[in-house]
Backbone as JSON, one array per atom type, in Angstrom:
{
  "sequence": "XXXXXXXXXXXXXXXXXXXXXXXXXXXXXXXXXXXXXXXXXXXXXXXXXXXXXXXXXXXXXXXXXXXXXXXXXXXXXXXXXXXXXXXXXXXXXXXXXXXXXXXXXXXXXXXXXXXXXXXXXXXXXXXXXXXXXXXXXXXXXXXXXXXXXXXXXXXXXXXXXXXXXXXXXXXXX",
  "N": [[293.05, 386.23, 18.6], [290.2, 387.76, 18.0], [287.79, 390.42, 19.89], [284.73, 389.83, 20.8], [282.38, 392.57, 19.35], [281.66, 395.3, 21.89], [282.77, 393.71, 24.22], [284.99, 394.09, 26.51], [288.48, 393.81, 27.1], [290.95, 393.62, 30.1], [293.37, 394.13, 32.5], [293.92, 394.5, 36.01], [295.44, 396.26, 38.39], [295.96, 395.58, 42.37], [297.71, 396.48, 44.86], [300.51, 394.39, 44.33], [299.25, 392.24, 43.12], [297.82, 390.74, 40.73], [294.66, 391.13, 38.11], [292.56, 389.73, 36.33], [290.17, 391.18, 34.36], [286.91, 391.38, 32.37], [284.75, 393.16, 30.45], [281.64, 393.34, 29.38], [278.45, 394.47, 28.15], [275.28, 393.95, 28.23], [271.6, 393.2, 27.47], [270.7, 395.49, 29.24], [272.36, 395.48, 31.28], [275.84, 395.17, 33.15], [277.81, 392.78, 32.4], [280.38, 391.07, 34.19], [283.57, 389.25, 34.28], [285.9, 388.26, 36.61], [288.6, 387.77, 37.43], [287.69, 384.39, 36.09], [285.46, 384.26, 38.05], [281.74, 385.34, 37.89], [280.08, 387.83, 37.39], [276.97, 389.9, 37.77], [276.21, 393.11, 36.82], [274.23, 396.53, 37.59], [274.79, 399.54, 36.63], [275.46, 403.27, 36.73], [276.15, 406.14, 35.89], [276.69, 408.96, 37.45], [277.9, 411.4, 37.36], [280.41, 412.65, 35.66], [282.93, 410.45, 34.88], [282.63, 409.15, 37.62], [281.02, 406.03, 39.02], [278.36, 404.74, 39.63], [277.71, 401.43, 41.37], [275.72, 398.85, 41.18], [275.33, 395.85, 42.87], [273.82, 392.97, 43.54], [272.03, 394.26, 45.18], [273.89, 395.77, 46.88], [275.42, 398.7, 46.69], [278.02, 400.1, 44.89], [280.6, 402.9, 45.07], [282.56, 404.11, 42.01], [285.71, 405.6, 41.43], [287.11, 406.97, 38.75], [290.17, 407.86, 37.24], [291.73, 408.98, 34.73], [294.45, 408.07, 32.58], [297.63, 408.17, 31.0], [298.25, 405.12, 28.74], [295.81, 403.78, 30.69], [294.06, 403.47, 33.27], [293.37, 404.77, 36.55], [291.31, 403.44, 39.33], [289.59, 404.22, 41.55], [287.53, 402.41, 44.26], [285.81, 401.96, 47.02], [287.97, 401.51, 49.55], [289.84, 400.74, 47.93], [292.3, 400.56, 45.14], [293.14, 400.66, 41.97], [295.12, 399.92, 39.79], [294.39, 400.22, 35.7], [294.78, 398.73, 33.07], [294.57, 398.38, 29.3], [293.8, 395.28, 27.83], [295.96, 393.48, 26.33], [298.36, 395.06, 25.71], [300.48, 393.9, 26.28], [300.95, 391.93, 24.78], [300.49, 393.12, 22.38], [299.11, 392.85, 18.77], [295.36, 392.75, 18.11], [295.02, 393.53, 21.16], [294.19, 396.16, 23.14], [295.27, 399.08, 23.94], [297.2, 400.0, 21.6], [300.5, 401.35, 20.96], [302.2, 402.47, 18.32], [305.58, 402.62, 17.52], [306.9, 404.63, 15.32], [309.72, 405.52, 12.9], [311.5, 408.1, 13.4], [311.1, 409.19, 15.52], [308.13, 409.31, 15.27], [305.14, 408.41, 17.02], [301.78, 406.86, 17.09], [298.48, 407.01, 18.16], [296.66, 404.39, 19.09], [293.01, 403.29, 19.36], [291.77, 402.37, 22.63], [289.82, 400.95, 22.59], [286.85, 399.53, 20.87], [284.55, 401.74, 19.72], [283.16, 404.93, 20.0], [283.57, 408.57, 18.18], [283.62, 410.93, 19.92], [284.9, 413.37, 20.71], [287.52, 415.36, 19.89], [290.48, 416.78, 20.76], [292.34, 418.97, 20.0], [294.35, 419.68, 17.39], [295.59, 419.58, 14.01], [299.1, 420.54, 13.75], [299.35, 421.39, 16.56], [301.03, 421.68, 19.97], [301.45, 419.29, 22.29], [301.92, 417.9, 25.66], [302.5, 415.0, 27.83], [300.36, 413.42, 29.22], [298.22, 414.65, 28.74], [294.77, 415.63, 27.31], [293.53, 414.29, 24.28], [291.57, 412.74, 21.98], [288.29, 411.82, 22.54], [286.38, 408.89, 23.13], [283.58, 407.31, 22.65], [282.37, 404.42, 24.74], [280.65, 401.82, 25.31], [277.94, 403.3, 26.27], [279.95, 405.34, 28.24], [281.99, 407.76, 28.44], [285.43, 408.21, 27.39], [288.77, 409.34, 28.04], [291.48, 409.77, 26.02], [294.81, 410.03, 26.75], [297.45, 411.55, 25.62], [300.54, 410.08, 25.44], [302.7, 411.41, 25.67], [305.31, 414.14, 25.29], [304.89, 416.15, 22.61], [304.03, 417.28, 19.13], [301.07, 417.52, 17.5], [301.03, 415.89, 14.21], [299.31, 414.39, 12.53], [295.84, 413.73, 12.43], [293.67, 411.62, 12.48], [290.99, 410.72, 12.17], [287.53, 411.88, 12.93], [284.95, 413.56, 14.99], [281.92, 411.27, 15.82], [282.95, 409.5, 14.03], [282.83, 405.62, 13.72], [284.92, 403.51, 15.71], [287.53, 400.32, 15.65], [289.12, 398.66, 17.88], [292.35, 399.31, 18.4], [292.48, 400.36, 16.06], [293.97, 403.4, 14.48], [294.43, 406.88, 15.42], [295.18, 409.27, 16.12], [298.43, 410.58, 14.59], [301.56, 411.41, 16.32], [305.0, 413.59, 16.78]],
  "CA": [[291.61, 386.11, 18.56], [289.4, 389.17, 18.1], [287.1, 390.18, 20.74], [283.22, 389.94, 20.35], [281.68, 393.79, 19.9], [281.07, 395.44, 23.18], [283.2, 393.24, 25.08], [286.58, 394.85, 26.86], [289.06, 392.93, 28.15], [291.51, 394.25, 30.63], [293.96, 393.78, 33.86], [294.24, 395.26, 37.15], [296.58, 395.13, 39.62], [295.99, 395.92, 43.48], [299.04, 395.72, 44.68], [301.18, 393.56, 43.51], [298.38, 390.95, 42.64], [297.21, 391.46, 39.26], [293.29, 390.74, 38.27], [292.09, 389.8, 34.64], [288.79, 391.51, 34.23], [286.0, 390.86, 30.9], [283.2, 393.39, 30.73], [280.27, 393.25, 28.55], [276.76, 394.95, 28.27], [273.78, 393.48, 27.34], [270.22, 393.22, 28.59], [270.83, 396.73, 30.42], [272.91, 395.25, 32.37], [277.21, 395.09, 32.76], [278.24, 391.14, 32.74], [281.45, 390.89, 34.22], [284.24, 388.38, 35.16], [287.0, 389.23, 37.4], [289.6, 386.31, 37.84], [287.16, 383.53, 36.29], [284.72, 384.4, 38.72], [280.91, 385.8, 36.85], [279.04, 388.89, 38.16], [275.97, 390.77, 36.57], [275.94, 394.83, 37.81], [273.85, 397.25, 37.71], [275.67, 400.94, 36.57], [275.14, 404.46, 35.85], [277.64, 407.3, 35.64], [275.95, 410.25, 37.44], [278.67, 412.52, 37.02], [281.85, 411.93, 34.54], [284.04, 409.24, 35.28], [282.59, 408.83, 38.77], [279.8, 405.06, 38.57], [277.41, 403.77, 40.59], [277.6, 400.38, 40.49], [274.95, 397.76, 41.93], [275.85, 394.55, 42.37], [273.1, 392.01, 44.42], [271.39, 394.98, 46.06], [274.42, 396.53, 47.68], [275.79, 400.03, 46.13], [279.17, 400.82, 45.37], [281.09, 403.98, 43.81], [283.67, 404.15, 41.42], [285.67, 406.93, 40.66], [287.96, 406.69, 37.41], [290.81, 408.7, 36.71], [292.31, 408.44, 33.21], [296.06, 407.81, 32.56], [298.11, 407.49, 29.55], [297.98, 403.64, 28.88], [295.2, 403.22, 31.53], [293.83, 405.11, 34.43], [293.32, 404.54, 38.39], [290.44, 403.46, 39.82], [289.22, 404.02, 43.45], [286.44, 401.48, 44.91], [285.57, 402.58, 48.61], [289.14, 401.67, 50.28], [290.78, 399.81, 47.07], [292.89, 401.44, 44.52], [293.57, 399.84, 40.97], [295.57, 400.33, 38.39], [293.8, 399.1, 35.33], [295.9, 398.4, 31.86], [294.02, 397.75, 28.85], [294.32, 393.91, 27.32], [297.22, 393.64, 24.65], [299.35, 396.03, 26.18], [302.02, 393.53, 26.38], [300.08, 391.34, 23.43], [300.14, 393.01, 20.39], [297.89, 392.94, 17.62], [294.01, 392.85, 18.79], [294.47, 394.3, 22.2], [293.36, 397.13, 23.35], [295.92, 400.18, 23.63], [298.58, 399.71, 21.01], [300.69, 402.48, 20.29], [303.53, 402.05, 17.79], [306.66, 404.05, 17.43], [307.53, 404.51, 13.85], [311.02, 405.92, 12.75], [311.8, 409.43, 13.25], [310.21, 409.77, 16.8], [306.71, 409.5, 15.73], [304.24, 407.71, 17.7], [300.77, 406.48, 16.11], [297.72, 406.84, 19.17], [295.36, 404.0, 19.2], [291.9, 403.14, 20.22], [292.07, 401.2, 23.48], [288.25, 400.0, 22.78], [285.79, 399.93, 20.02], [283.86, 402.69, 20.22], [282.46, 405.92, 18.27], [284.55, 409.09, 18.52], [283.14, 412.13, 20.32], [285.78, 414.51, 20.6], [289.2, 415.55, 19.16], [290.83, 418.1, 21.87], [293.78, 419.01, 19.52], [294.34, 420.26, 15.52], [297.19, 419.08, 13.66], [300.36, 421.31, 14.69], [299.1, 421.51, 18.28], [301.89, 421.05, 20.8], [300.71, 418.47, 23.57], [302.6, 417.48, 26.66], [302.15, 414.21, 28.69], [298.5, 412.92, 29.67], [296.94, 415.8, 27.84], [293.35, 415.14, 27.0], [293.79, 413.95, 22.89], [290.28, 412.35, 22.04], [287.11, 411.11, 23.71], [285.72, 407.79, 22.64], [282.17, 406.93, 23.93], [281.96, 402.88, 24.87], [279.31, 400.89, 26.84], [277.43, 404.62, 27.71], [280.68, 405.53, 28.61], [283.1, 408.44, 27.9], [287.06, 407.53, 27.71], [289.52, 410.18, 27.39], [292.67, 408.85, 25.63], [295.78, 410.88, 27.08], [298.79, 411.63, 25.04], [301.42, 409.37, 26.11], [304.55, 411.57, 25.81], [305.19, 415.45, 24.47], [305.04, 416.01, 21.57], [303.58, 417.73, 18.53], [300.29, 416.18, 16.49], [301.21, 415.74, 13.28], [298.23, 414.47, 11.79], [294.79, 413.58, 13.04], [293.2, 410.47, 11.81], [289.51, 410.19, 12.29], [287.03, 412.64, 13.03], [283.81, 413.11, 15.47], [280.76, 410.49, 15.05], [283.52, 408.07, 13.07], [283.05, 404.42, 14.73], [286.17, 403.17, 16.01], [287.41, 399.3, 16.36], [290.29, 398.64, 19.02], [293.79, 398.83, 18.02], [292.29, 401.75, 14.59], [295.08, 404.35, 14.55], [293.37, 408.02, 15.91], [296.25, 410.4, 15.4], [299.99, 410.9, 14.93], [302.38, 412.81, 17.45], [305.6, 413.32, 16.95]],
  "C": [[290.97, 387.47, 18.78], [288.11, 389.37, 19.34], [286.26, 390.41, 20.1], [283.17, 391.9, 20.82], [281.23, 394.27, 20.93], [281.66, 394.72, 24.58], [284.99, 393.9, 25.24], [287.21, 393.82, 27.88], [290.2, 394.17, 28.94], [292.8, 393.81, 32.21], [294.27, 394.81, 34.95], [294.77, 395.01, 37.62], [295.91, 396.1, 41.1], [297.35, 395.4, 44.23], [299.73, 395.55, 44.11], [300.38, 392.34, 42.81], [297.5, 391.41, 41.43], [295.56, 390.26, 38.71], [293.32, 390.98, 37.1], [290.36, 389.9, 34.12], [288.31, 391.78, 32.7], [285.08, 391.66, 31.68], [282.27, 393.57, 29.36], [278.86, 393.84, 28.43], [276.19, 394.7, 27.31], [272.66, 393.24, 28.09], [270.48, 394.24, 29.38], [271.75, 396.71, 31.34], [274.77, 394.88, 32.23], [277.4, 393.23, 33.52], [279.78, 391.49, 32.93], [282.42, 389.82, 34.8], [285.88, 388.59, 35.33], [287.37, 387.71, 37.83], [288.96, 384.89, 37.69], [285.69, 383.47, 36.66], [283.68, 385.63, 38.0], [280.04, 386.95, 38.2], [278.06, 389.84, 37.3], [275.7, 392.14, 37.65], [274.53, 395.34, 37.07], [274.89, 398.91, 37.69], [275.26, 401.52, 35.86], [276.47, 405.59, 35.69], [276.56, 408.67, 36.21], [276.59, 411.39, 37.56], [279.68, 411.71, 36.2], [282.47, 411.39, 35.17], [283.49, 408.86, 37.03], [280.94, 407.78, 38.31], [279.64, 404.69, 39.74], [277.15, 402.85, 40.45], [276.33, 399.41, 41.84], [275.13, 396.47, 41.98], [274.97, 393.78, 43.67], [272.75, 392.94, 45.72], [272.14, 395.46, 46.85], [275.05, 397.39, 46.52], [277.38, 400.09, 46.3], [279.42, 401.87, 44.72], [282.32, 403.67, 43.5], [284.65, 404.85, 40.74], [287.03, 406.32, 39.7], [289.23, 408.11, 37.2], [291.71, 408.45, 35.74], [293.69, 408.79, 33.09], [296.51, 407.55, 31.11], [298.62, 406.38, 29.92], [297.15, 403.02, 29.66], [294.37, 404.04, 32.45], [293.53, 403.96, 35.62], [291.82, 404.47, 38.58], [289.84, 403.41, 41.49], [287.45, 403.61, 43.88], [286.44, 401.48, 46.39], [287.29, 402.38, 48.89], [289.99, 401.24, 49.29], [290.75, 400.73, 46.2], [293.28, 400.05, 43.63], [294.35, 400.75, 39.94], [295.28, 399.47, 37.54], [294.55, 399.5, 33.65], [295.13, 397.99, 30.54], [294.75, 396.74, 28.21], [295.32, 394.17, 26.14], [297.7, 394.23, 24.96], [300.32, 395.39, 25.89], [302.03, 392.04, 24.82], [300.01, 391.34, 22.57], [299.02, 393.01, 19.8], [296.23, 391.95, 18.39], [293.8, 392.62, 20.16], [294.11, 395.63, 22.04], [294.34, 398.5, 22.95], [297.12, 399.78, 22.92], [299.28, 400.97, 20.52], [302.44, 402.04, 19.84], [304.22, 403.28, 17.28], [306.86, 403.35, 16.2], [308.72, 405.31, 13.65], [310.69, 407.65, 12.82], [311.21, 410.46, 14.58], [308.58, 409.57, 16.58], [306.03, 408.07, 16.38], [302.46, 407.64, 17.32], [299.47, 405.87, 17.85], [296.76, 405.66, 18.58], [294.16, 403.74, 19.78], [292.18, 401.85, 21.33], [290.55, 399.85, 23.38], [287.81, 400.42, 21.78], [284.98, 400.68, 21.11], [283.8, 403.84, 19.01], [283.42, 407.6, 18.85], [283.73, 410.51, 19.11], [283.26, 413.66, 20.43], [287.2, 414.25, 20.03], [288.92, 416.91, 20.01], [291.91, 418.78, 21.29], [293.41, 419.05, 18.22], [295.92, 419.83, 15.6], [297.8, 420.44, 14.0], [300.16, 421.55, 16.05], [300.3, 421.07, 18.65], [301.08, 420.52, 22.02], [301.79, 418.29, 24.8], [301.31, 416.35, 27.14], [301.42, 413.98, 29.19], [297.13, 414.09, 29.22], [296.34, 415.17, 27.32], [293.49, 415.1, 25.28], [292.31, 413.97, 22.02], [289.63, 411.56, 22.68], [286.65, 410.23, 22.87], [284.88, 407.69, 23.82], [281.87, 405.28, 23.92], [281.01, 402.55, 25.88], [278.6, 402.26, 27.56], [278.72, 405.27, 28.33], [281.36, 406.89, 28.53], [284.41, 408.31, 28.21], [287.68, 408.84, 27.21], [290.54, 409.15, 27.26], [293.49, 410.25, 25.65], [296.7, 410.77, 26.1], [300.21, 410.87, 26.1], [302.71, 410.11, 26.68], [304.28, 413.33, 25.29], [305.13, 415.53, 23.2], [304.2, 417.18, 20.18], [302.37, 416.61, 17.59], [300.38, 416.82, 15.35], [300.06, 415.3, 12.08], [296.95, 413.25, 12.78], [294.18, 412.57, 11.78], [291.46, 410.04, 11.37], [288.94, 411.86, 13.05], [285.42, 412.72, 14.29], [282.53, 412.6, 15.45], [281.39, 409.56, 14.39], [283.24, 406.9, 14.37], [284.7, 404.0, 14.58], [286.51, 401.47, 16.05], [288.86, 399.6, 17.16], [291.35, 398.78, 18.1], [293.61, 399.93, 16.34], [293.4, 402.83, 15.32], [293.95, 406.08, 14.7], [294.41, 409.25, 15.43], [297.77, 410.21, 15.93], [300.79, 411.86, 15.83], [303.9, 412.5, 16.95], [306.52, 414.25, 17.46]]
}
């Protein structure tokens, strides 16, 4: 099943206890539901990757740090690791990246979204969570890390292209 535009699915774990979080923006505002359970925020981003989120007149922060396949999030004392949906899923989740014969590896978008940056030209050599391209979602900016070392082989899309989830961004191999 395809997701509706604008909506990201996803899982966290704390712990060992793993959390299946849906977010959404509309009406200004981020709709989200975390294990079932419905919450409407309030969020800005007043520096990169670090959000201010509001939720029923109390304030929290959220700082983000980006991971190949995911990134870490720290919420006052709680620590997540957050995975995007389809990881283990397949076709129309979020980060799919498929190995094709000969070593190469084929980056995709973990989220619709529009493309902002490309950090890398074909023959570039990359190493391991190196910054690849920036997709901008929900107001957002996402870096998408390079999973592994490698060389990029060819570059797929360009800055200002729209993106949907699971679109191929560039080759490494």
């Amino acid at each position: 099943m395809r997701q509706p535009a604008g909506t990201f699915r996803f899982t966290g774990r704390v712990g060992e206890k793993r959390h299946d979080v849906e977010l959404s923006h509309r009406d200004g505002q981020v709709h989200a539901v975390v294990d079932g359970r419905r919450y409407v925020l309030s969020v800005t981003e007043p520096q990169a990757r670090v959000f201010s989120i509001l939720k029923e007149g109390v304030s929290h922060e959220a700082i983000v740090q980006l991971r190949a396949g995911g990134a870490r999030v720290r919420l006052g004392r709680l620590l997540f690791d957050v995975h995007p949906g389809g990881l283990e899923a397949g076709p129309g989740g979020g980060a799919r990246r498929a190995a094709e014969a000969g070593g190469r590896l084929t980056l995709t978008a973990v989220m619709p979204g529009r493309v902002v940056r490309v950090e890398v030209a074909e023959g570039d050599t990359v190493t391991a969570r190196q910054g690849l391209i920036v997709l901008e979602a929900m107001k957002m900016e996402n870096e998408l890390a390079s999973p592994r070392d490698g060389t990029v082989r060819r570059i797929l899309v360009e800055p200002g292209r729209t993106v949907e989830a699971g679109d191929p961004l560039l080759v490494i191999e």
